[in-house]
Backbone as CSV, one residue per row, in Angstrom:
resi,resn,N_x,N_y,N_z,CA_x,CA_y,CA_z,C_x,C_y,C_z
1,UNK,-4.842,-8.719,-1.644,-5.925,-9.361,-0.944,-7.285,-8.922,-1.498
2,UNK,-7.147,-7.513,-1.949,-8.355,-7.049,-2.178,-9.034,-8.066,-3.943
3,UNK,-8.214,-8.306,-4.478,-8.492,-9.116,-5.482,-8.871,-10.718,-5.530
4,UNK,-8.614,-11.161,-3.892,-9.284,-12.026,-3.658,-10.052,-12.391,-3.026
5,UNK,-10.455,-11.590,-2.533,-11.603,-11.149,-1.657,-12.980,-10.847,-3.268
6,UNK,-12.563,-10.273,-4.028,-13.330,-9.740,-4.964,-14.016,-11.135,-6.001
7,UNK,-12.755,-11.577,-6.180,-12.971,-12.809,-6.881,-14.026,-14.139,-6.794
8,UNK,-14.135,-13.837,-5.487,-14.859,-14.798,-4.696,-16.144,-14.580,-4.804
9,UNK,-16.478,-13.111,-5.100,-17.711,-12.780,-5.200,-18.515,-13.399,-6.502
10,UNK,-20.127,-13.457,-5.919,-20.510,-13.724,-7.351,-20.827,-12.845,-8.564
11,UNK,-21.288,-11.824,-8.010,-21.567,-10.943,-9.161,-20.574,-9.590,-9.551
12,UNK,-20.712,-9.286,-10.746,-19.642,-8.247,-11.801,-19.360,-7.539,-11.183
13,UNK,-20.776,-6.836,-10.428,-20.522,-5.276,-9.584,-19.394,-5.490,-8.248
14,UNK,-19.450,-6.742,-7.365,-19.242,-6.813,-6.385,-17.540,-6.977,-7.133
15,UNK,-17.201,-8.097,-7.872,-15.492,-8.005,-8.391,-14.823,-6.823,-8.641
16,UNK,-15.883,-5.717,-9.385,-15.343,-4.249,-9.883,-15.080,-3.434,-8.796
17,UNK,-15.934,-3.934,-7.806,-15.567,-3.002,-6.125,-14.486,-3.384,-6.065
18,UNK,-14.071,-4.602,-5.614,-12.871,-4.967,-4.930,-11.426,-4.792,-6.008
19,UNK,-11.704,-4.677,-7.407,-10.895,-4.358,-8.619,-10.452,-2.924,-8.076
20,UNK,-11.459,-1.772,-7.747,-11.362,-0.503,-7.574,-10.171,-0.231,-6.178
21,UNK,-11.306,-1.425,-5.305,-10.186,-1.200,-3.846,-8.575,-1.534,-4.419
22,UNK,-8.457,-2.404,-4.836,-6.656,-2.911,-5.363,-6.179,-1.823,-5.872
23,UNK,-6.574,-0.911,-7.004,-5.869,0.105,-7.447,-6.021,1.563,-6.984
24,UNK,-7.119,1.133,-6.054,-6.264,2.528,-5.100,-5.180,2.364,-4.372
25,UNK,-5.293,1.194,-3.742,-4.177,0.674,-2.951,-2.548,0.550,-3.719
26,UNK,-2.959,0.212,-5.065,-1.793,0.593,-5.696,-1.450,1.888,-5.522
27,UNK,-2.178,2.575,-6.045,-2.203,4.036,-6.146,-1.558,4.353,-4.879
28,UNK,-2.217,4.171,-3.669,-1.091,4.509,-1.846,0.231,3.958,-2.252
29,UNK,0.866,2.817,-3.139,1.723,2.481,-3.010,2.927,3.239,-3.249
30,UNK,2.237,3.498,-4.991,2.985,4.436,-6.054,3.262,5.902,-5.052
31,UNK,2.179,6.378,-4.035,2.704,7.467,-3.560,3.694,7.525,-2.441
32,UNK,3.924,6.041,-1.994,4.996,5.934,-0.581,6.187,5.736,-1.584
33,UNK,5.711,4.990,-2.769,7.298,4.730,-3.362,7.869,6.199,-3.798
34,UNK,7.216,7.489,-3.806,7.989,8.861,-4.377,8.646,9.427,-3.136
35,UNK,7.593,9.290,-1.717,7.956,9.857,-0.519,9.190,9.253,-0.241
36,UNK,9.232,7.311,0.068,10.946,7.202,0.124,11.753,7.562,-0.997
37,UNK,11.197,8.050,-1.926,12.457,8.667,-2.403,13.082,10.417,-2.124
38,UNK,11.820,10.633,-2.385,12.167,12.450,-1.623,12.755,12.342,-0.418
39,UNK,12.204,11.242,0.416,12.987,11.008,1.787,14.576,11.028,1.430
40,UNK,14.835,10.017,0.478,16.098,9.698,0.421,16.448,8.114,0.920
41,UNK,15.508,7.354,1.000,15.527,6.055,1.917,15.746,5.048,0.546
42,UNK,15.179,5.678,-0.736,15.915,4.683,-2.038,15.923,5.682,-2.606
43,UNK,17.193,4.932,-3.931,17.724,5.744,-5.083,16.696,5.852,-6.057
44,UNK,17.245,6.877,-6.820,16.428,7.168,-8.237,16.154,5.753,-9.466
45,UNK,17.242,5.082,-9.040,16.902,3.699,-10.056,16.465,2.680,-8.924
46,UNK,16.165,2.561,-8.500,15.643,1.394,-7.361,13.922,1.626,-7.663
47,UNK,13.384,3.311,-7.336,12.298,4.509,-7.595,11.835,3.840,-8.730
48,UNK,12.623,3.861,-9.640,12.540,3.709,-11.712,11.672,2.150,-11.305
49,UNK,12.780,1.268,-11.286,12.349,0.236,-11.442,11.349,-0.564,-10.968
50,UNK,10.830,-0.229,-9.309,9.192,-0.437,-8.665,8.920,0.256,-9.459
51,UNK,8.757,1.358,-9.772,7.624,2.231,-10.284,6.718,1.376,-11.720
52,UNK,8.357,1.022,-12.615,7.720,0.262,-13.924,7.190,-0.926,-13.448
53,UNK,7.127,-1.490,-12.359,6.257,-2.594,-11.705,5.344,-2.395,-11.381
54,UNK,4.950,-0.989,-10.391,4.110,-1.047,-9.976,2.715,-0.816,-11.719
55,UNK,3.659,0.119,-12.422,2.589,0.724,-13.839,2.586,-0.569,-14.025
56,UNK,2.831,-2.150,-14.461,2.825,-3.500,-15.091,1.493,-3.600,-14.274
57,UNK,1.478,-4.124,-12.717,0.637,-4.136,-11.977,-0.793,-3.323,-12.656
58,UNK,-0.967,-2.314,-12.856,-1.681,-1.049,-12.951,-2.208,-1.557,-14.361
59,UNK,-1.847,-1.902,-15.255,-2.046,-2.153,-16.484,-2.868,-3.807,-16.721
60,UNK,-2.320,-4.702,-15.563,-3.017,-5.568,-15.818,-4.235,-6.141,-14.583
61,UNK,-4.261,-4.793,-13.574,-6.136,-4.494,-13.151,-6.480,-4.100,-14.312
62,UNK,-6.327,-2.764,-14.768,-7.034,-2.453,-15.814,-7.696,-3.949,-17.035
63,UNK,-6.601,-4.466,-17.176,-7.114,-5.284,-18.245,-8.352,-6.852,-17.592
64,UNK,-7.786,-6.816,-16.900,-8.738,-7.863,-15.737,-10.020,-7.064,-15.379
65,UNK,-10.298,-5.599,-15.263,-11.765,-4.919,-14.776,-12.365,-5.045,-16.386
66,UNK,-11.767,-4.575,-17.682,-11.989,-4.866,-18.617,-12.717,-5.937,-18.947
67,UNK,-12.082,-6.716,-18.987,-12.415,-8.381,-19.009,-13.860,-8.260,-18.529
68,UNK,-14.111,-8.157,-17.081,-15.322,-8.045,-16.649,-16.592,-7.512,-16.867
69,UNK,-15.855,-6.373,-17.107,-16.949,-5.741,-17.833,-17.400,-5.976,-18.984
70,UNK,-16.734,-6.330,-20.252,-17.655,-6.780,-21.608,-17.534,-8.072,-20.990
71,UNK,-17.731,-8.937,-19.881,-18.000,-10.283,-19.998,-19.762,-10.038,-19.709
72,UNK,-19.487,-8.834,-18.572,-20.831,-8.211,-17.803,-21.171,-7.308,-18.622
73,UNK,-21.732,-7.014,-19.637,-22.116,-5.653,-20.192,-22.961,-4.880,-19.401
């Protein structure tokens, strides 16, 4: 949501906020996905495989705040 909320905005600074809010929020994600696992509530390959989703995710904010920024120097 936070990426469309951001999008909507008009200016660079205001998209890079809401870019920032999404990957923290990733970031909360990546840390509930270790807790159910220390919990024990998913397996070690269930763990594996969100995780390489969530890093895909993670990789393409990065490349989308990018974008913005040399569009915005």
């Amino acid at each position: 949501m936070n990426i469309v909320e951001g999008n909507v905005k008009r200016s660079a600074k205001d998209k890079l906020n809401y870019l920032q809010h999404a990957e923290g929020s990733l970031d909360e994600l990546d840390y509930q996905l270790s807790l159910s696992e220390r919990l024990g509530y998913i397996k070690k390959e269930q763990s594996d495989e969100l995780r390489s989703r969530i890093n895909k995710v993670g990789y393409l904010l990065t490349k989308f705040r990018s974008g913005i920024m040399n569009k915005n120097p």
